[in-house]
C-alpha positions in Angstrom: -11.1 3.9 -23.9 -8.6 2.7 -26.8 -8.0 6.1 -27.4 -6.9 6.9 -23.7 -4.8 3.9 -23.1 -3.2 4.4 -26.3 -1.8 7.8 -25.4 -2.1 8.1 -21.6 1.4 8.8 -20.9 2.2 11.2 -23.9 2.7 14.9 -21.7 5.4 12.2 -19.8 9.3 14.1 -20.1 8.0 17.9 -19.2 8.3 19.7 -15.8 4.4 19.9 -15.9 2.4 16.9 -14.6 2.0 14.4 -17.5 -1.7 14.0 -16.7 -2.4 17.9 -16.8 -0.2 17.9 -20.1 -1.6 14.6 -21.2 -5.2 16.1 -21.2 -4.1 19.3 -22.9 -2.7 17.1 -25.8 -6.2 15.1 -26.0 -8.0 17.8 -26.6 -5.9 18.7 -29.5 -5.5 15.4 -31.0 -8.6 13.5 -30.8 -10.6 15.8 -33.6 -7.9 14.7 -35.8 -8.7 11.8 -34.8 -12.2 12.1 -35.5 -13.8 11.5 -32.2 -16.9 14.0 -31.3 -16.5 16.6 -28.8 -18.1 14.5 -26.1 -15.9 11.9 -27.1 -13.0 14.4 -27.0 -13.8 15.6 -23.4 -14.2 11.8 -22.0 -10.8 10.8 -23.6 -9.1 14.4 -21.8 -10.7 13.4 -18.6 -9.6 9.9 -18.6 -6.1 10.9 -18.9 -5.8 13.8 -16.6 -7.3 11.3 -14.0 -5.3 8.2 -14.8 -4.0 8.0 -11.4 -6.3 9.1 -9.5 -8.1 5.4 -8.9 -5.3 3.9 -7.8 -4.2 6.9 -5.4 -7.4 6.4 -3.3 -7.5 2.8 -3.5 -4.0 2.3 -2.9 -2.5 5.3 -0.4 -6.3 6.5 1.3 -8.6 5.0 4.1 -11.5 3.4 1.3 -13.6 2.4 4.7 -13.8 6.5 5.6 -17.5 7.4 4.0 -15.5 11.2 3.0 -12.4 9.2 1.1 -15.4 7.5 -1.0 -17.9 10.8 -1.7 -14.2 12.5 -2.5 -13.5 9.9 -4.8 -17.5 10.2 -6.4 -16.9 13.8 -6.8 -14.6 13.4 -9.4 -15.8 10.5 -11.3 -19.4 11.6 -11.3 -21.2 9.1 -13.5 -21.4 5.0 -13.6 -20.2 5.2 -16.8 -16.6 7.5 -16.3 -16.3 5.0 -13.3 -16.2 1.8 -15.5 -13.9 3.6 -17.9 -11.2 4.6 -15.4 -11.2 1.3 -13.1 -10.1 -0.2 -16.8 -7.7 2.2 -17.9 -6.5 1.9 -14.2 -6.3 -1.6 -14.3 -4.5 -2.0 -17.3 -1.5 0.9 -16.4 -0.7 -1.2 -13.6 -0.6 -4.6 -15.1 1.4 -3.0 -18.1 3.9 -2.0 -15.7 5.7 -5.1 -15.0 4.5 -8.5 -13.8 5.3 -7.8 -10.3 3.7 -4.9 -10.1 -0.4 -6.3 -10.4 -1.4 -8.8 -7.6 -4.4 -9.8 -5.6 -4.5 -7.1 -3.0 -4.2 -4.1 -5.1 -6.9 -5.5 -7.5 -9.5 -6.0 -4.0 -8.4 -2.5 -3.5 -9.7 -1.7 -6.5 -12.6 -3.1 -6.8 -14.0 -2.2 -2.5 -13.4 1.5 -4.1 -15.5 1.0 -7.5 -18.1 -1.0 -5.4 -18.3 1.8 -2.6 -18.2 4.5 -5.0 -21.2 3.1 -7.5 -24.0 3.8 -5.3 -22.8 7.4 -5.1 -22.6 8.0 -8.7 -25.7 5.7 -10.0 -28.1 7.4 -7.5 -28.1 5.2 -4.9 -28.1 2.1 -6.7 -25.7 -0.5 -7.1 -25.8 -4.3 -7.5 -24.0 -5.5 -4.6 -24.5 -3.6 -1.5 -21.9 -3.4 1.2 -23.0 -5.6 3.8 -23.8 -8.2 1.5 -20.4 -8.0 -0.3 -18.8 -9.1 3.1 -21.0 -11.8 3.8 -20.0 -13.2 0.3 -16.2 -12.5 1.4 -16.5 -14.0 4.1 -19.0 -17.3 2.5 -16.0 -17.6 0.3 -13.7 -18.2 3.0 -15.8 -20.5 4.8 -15.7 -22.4 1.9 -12.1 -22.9 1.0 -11.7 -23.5 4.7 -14.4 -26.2 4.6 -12.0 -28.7 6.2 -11.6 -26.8 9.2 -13.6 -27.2 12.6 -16.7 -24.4 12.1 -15.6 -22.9 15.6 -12.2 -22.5 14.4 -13.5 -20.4 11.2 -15.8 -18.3 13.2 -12.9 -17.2 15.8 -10.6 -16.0 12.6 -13.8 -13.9 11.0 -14.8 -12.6 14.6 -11.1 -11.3 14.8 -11.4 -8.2 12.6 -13.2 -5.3 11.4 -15.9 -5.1 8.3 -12.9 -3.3 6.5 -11.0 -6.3 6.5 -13.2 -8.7 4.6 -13.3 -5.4 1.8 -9.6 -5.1 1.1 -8.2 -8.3 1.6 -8.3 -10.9 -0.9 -9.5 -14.3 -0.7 -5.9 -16.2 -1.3 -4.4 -13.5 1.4 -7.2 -14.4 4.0 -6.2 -18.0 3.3 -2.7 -17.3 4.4 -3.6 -15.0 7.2 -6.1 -17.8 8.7 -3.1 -20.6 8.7 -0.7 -17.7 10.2 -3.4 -17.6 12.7 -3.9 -21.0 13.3 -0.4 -22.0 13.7 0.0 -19.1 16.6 -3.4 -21.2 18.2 -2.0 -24.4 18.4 1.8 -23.7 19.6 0.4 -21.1 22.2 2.5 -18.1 21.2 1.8 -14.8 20.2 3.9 -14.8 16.9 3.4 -16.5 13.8 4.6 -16.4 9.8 4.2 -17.5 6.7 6.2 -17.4 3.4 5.0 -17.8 0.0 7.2 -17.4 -2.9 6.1 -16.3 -6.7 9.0 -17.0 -9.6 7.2 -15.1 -12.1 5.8 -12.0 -10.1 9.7 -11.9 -8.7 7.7 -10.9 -5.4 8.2 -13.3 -2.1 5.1 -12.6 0.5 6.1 -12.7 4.1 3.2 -12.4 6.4 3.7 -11.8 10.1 1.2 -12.2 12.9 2.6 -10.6 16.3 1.4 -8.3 19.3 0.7 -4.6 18.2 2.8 -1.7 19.2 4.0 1.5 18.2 7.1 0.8 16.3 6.3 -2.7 15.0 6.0 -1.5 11.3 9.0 0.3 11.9 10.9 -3.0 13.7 9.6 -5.5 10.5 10.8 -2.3 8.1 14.1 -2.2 10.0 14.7 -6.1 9.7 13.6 -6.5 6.1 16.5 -3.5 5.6 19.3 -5.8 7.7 19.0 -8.2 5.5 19.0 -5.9 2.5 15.2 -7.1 1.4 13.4 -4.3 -0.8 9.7 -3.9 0.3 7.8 -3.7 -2.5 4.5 -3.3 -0.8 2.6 -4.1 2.4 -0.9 -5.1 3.4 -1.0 -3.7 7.2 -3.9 -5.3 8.8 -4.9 -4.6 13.1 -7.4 -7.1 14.8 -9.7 -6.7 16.6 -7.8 -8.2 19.8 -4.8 -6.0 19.2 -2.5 -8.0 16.8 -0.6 -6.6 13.7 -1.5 -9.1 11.2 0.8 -7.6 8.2 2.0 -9.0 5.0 5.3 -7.2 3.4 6.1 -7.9 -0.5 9.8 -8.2 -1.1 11.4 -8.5 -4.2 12.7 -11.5 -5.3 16.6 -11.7 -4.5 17.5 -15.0 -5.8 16.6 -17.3 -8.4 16.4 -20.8 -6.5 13.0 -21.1 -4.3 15.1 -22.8 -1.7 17.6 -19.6 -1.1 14.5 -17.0 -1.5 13.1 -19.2 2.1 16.2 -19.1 3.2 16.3 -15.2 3.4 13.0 -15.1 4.5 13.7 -17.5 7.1 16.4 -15.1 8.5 14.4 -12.6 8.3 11.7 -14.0 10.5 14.5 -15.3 12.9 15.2 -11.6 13.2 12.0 -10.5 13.9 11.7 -13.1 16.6 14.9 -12.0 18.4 13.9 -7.8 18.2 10.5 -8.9 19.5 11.8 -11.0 22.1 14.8 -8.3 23.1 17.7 -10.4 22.1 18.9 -8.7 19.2 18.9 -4.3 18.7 17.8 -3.4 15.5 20.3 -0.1 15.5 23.2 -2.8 15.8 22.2 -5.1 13.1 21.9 -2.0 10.8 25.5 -0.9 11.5 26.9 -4.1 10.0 24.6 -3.9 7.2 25.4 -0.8 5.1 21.6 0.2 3.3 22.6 1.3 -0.1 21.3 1.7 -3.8 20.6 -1.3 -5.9 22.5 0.0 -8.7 22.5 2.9 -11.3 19.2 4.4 -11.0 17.3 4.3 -14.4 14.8 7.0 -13.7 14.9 10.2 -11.2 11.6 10.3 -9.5 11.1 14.0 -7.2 10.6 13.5 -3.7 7.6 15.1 -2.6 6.0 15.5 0.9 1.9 15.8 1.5 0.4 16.7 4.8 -3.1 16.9 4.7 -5.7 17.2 7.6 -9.1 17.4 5.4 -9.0 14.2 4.4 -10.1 13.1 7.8 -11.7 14.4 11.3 -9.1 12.8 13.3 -6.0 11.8 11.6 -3.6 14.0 9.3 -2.7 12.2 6.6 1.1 12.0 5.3 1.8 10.8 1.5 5.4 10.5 0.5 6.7 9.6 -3.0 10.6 8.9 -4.2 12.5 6.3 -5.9 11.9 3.1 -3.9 15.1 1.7 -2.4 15.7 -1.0 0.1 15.2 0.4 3.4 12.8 3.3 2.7 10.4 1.9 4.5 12.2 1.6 7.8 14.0 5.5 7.3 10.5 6.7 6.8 8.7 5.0 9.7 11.5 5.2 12.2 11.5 9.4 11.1 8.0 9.5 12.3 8.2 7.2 15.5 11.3 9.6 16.4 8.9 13.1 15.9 6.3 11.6 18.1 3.7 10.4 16.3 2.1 7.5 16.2 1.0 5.4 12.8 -2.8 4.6 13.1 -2.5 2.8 9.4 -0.2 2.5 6.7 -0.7 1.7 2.8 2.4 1.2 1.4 2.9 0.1 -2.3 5.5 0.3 -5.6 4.8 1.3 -9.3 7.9 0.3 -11.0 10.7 2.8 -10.1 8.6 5.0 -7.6 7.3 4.7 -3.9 4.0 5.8 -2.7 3.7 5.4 0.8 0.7 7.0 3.1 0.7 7.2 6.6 -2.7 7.9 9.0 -1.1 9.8 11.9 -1.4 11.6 14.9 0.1 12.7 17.7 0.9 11.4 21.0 -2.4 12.9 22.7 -4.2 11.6 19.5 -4.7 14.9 17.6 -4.0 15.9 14.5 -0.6 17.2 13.5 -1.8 21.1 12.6 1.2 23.4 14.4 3.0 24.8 11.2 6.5 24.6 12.5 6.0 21.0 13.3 4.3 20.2 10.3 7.6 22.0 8.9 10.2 19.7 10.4 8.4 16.7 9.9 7.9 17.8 5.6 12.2 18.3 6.1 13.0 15.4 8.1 10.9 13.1 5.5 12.5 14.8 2.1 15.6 14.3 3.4 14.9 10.8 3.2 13.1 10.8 -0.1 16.0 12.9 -1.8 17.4 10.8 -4.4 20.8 13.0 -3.9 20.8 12.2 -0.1 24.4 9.7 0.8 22.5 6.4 1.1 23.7 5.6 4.6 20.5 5.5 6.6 20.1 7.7 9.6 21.1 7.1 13.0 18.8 4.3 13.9 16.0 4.2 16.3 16.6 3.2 19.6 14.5 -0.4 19.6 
């Protein structure tokens, strides 16, 4: 495992993927080394699957039974599984220090917990049902002040998925989102917490569900030139979006950082309640570059429809850049198809952003012209020599 982490970037700064090249190098190197062919082939596999742990936990559906047995085919023992969700763990956190936080690490470990029984024969130590119980114990607990009834309305609200991706601190701040819609009456509700260290500001927003709300909470995070930097998107069972967008940090002072965020909301509330157009507010706010980019990262376009029966599956990837996000989602919403979920997230430099679509009749996108358009309209977006301007904005 020392050996892996030590050189899991070294095939970085060729044309070939640096995991494929990585591996390759591994097998070279670690005789010298003196590790034992079994050791060798561990140490090659490790690093031509560094990523691959945190592409199905962060951009795949880890509640779809297939994502998980996809997942268990490649690791294929307990012990390969331990090893990568280390090496996996300790990539990220090594990236920067807002990079790591709570929900990619329940990510994480729902997809080493789903995937154990798989690869251990049917055992594991803490079965499904039972981890969500405990999830959902836990809350009850750091809720304890609260009325029981009041508790049991915010569990009954979502899906079994819910309590195995979302964190225990984030369930916190959804439940007080929720609580404050309860007791003013209204259907919209926020919440802002702000980290100094991570440089990331959470703003969680609790509002009716509809086609392009993603795209409308995209659009006004862009207006006001706030960078997402990742997004836990979250549908009750009553048909609210219950989503959570991490911005980077713009300003130094807590008290300025609220501010924004306060604007932000503001702006929500008016698109929501028709008083402000989102195409208008992105005229006067030019969406540009944040600066010199340090490091070129290759757009690249992935439709898939065997990752699920129903839904085709979109993965984008480019240099991140404040109002992404928005181009992205308002590209798809203007082709006709409708976002079932979203799993949006940063590593340093690049964007990986996956979409669960289909279209308007609820089928999967399969027509090769239109599967041809949409891979054009979307690397348009993604092409780091693109002019920066966005798009002609959705009508919202």
């Amino acid at each position: 495992l020392l050996v892996a982490a030590f050189i899991h970037d070294i095939g970085k700064g060729r044309k070939e993927s640096h995991s494929i090249v990585g591996a390759r190098i591994a097998r070279k190197l670690c005789p010298r080394l003196g590790l034992t062919a079994a050791e060798t082939d561990l140490v090659a596999w490790l690093l031509e699957e560094h990523l691959t742990m945190s592409n199905f936990a962060h951009s795949r559906d880890i509640s779809d039974p297939d994502t998980i047995r996809a997942f268990a085919d490649i690791v294929q023992s307990p012990e390969r599984l331990k090893l990568l969700l280390v090496l996996t763990c300790s990539d990220i956190r090594a990236v920067g220090p807002g990079v790591w936080n709570g929900w990619k690490g329940q990510l994480l470990r729902t997809l080493y917990h789903e995937t154990e029984p798989l690869v251990a024969g049917g055992h594991t130590q803490i079965p499904r049902d039972e981890r969500i119980d405990k999830a959902q114990a836990a809350l009850r607990q750091a809720l304890v002040d609260w009325p029981a009834a009041a508790v049991d309305d915010f569990i009954d609200r979502h899906y079994p998925n819910y309590w195995l991706r979302t964190d225990l601190s984030t369930q916190i701040a959804h439940a007080n989102v929720l609580r404050d819609a309860m007791q003013s009456r209204g259907k919209f509700a926020t919440n802002i917490k702000t980290d100094a260290f991570t440089a990331i500001t959470e703003l969680t927003v609790f509002a009716p569900n509809h086609a392009r709300l993603l795209s409308l909470f995209a659009g006004a995070c862009a207006a006001a030139g706030a960078n997402i930097a990742g997004a836990h998107i979250t549908t009750t069972r009553d048909g609210y979006a219950l989503d959570t967008f991490l911005l980077n940090r713009e300003f130094e002072d807590d008290e300025d950082e609220l501010r924004r965020s306060r604007r932000i909301i503001n702006t929500i509330e008016s698109l929501l309640n028709g008083k402000e157009r989102l195409a208008t507010l992105l005229r006067k706010k030019r969406i540009g570059s944040r600066g010199v980019e340090a490091f070129t990262v290759e757009p690249e376009v992935v439709i898939n429809n065997a990752l699920s029966d129903r839904l085709t599956v979109l993965e984008v990837s480019g240099r991140d850049r404040p109002g992404l996000l928005y181009e992205l989602t308002s590209a798809l919403s203007d082709l006709s198809l409708d976002i079932s979920s979203a799993h949006i997230t940063t590593f340093g430099e690049k964007a990986v952003d996956v979409f669960y679509v289909t279209d308007l009749l609820g089928k999967q996108v399969v027509n090769e012209a239109r599967q041809a358009a949409l891979r054009t309209r979307l690397r348009s977006i993604l092409d780091p020599t693109r002019p920066k301007s966005p798009t002609e904005p959705a009508r919202v």
